[in-house]
C-alpha positions as CSV (number, residue, x, y, z in Angstrom):
1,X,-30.1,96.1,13.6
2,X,-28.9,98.3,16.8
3,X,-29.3,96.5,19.9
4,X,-32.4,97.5,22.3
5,X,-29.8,98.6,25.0
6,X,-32.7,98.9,27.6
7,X,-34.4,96.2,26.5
8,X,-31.6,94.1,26.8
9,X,-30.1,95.3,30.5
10,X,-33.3,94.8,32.1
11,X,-33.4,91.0,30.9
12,X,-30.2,90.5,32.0
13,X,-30.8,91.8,35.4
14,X,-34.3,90.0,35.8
15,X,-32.2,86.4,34.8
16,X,-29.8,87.8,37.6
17,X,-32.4,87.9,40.0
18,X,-33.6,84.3,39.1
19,X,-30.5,82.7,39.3
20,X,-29.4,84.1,42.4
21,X,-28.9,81.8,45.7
22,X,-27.6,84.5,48.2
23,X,-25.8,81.8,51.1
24,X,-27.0,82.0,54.5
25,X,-23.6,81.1,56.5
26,X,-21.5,83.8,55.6
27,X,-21.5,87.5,53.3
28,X,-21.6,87.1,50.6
29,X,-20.4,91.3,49.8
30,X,-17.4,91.2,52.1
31,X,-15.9,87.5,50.7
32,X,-15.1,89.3,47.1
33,X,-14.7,92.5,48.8
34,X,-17.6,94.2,46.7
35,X,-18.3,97.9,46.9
36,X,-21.9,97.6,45.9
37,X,-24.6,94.5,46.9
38,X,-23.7,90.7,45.9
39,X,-26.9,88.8,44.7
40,X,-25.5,85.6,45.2
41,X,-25.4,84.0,41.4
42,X,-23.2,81.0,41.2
43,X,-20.2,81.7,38.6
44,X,-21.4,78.7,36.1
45,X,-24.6,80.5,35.9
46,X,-23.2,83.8,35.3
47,X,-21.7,82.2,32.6
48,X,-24.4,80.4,31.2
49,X,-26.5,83.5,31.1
50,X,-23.4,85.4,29.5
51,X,-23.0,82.4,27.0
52,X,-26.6,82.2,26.1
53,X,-26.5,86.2,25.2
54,X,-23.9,85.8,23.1
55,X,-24.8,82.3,21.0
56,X,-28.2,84.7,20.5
57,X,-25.8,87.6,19.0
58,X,-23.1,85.9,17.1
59,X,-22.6,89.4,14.9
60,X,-22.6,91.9,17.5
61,X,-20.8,95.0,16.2
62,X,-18.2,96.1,18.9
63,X,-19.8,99.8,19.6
64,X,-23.0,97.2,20.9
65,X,-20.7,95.6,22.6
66,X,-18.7,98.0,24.7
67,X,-22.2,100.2,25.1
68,X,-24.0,97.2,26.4
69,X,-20.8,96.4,29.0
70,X,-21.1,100.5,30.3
71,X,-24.5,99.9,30.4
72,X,-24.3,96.7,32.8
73,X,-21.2,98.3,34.4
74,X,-22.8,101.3,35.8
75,X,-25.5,98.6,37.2
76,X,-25.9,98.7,40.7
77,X,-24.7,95.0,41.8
78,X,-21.5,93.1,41.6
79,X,-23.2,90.9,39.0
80,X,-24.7,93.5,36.8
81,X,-20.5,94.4,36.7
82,X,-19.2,91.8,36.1
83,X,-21.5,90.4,33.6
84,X,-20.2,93.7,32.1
85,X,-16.8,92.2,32.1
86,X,-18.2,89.1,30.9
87,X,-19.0,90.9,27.9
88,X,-16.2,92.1,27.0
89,X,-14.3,88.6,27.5
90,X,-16.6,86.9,25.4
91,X,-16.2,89.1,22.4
92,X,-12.4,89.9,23.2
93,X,-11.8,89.2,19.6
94,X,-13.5,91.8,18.2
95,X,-12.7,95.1,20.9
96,X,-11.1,97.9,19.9
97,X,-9.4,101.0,21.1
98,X,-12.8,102.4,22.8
99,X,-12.9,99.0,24.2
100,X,-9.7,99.8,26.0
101,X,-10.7,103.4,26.6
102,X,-13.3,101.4,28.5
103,X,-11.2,99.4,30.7
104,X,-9.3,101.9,32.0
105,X,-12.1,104.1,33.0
106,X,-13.0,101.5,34.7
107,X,-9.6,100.5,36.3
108,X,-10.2,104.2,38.0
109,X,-13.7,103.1,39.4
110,X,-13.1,99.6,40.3
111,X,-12.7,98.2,44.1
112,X,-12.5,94.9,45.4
113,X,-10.8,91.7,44.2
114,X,-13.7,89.7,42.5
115,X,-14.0,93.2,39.6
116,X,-10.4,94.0,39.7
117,X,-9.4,90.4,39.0
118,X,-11.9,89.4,36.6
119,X,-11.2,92.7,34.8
120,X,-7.5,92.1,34.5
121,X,-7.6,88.6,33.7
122,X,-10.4,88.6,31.7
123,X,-10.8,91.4,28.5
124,X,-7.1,93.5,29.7
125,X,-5.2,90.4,29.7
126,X,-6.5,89.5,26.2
127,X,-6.5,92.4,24.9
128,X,-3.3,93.6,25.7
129,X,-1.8,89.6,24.3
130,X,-3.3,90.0,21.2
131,X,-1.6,93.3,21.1
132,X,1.4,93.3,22.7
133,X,2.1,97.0,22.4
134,X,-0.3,97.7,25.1
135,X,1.6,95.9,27.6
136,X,3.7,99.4,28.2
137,X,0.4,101.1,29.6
138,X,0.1,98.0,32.0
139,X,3.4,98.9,32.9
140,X,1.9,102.6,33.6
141,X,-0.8,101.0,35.6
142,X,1.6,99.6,37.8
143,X,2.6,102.8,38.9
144,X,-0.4,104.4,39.9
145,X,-1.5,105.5,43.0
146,X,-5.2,103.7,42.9
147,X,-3.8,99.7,44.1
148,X,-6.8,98.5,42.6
149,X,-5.3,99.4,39.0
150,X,-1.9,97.9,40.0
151,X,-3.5,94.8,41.2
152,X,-5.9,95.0,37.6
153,X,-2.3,95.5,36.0
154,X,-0.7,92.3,37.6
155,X,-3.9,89.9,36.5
156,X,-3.7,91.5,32.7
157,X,-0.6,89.2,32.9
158,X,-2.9,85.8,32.8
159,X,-2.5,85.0,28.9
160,X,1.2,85.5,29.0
161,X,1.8,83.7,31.8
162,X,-0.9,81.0,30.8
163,X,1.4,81.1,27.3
164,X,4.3,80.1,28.8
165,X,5.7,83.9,27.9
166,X,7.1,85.3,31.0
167,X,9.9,88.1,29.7
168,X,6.7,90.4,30.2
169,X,4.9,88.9,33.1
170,X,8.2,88.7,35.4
171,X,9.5,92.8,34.1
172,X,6.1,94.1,35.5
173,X,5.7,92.0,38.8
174,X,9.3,93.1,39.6
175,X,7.9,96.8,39.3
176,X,5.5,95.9,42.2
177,X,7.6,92.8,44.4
178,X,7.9,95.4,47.2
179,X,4.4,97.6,46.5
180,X,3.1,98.2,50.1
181,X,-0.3,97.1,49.8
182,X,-1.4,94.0,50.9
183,X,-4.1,93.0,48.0
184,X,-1.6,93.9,45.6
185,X,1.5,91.8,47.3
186,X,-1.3,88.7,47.2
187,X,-1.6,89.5,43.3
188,X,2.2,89.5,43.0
189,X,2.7,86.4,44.7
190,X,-0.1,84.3,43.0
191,X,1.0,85.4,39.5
192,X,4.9,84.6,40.4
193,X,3.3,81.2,41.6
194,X,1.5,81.1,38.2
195,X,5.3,81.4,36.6
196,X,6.7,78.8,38.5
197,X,4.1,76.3,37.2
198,X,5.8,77.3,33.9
199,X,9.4,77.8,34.2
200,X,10.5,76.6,37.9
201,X,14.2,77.3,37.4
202,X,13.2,80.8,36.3
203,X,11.0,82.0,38.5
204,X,13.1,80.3,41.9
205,X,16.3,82.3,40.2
206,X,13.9,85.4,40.0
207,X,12.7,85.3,43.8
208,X,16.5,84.3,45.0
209,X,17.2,87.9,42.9
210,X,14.6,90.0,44.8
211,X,14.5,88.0,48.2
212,X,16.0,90.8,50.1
213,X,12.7,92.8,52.1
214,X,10.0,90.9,49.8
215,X,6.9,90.7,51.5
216,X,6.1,87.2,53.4
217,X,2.5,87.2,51.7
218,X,4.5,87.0,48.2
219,X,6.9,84.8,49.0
220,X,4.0,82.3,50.6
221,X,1.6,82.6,47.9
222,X,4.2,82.1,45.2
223,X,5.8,79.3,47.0
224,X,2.4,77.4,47.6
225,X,3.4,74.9,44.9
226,X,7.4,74.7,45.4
227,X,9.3,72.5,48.5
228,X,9.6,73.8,51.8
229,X,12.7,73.9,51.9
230,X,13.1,76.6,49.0
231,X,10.3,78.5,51.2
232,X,12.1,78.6,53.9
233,X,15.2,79.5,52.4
234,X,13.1,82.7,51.0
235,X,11.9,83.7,54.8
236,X,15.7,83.2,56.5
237,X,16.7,85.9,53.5
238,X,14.0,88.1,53.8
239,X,14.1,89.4,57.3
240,X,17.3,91.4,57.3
241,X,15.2,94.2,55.5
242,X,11.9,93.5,57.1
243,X,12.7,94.1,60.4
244,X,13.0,97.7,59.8
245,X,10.2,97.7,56.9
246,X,7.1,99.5,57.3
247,X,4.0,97.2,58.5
248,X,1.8,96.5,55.4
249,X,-1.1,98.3,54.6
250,X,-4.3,96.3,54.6
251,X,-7.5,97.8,52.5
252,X,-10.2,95.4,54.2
253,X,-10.4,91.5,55.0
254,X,-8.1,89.1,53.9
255,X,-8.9,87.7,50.6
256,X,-9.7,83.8,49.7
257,X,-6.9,81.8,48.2
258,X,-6.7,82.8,45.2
C-alpha cells in the first residue's frame, strides 16, 4: 500500500509541535545555526517519534522513503528537516542511488551545523561505507565552493572513523587541513580528534606532517583528548606560516563543542 504522503507529514509535524520545549535562557535558532525556525524538540524525542514511525512501517519500500524525507525536508522548521534526515538513517539499509541523488541536492540547500552534520554523519556516512565507491564523490564534495558541503563531506567520514578505518578518513581531511573557513577547520579538527581515539600514533604522525600553517581551531579541537605537551608542540610549529596567513573566515557564531 503507498504511503499517505500528506497524511503522514502532517502527523509528524503536529507530534513536533507537542513535543516541543522551546528554552527560555538562550536561542534556540542561532545555537545550531539554523536557517529556518527551531521548535525546541529534545533530540531523544525526535528520535522516539522517528523510531515509533518506523517500528509502525517495518516494510517501507525506499521510493516511500526518500519521498517522505523530501517531503519533511522541504518543511519549514529545523525539525521537520531533520526528521527528514532521520529518515533516511533509519532505513539506511535499504537507500538507493535516488537516495543519494537526494543527499546531494540537499548538500547544495543545506546551512548550519545541526543539518550539515546530522546529514553527513547520519545517511552519507552510511551510505557511502556500505559502498565504498562513493567515497570518491565525497572527495568531490570537499572541493566545492558551498563549505557547508565540505563540512557535510568531512562528517560522511563517521562510520569509517567509528570502524577503526582511517586510510579514507585521514586522505579526505588532508584535502581540507588548511580550507579557510572556520566551520569547516572545526569539522576537520573534531574528526582528526575522532582518529586519534583510534590510532594515536597515526594520527599525531599525521598532524606532525601537516603542522606547518594548520589552523589553531584544528589543531585545538583535535588535540582536546591528547597531552599538552604534544599541543603545544603543534602551536610552536604552526606559527611560521600563520603569521603571514590570511585571518579565517567566520560564517556566523561560534559553534558548541562538538
Amino acid at each position: 500500500m503507498t504511503l499517505d504522503l500528506e497524511t503522514t507529514r502532517r502527523t509528524f509535524v503536529r507530534d513536533l509541535h507537542a513535543a516541543a520545549k522551546p528554552p527560555r535562557t538562550f536561542d534556540l535558532q542561532a545555537y545550531v545555526s539554523s536557517p529556518v525556525p527551531v521548535l525546541g524538540v529534545a533530540a531523544p524525542d525526535a528520535r522516539r517519534i522517528v523510531s515509533e514511525f518506523a517500528k509502525a512501517h517495518r516494510d517501507l519500500p525506499v521510493s516511500d522513503v526518500n519521498r517522505l524525507a523530501a517531503a519533511l525536508w522541504s518543511g519549514e522548521t529545523f525539525e521537520e528537516k531533520a526528521l527528514g534526515i532521520g529518515i533516511l538513517s533509519r532505513y539506511a539499509r535499504i537507500l538507493d542511488d535516488a537516495s543519494w541523488r537526494l543527499l546531494d541536492r540537499w548538500a547544495d540547500t543545506a546551512s548550519g551545523w545541526g543539518l550539515c552534520d546530522g546529514i553527513g554523519a547520519g545517511p552519507v556516512s552510511s551510505m557511502v561505507s556500505r559502498r565504498p565507491a562513493r567515497f570518491r564523490e565525497l572527495l568531490l564534495w570537499a572541493r566545492s565552493d558551498n563549505l557547508w558541503r565540505r563540512r557535510i563531506a568531512a562528517y560522511g567520514l563517521n562510520d569509517f572513523v567509528r570502524a577503526g578505518d582511517l586510510d579514507r578518513p585521514l586522505e579526505l581531511l588532508e584535502r581540507l587541513l588548511y580550507d579557510p573557513e572556520f566551520w569547516v577547520q572545526r569539522a576537520v579538527g573534531t574528526w582528526l580528534r575522532e582518529c586519534w581515539k583510534k590510532d594515536r600514533a597515526r594520527t599525531e604522525a599525521f598532524l606532525r606532517a601537516h603542522v606547518r600553517g594548520l589552523p589553531p581551531v584544528v589543531i585545538t579541537v583535535a588535540t582536546e583528548r591528547a597531552p599538552k605537551a604534544f599541543r603545544e608542540e603543534l602551536r610552536q610549529r604552526s606559527k611560521s606560516k600563520l603569521r603571514g596567513a590570511a585571518p579565517q573566515s567566520r560564517a556566523g557564531p561560534r559553534p558548541p563543542r562538538r
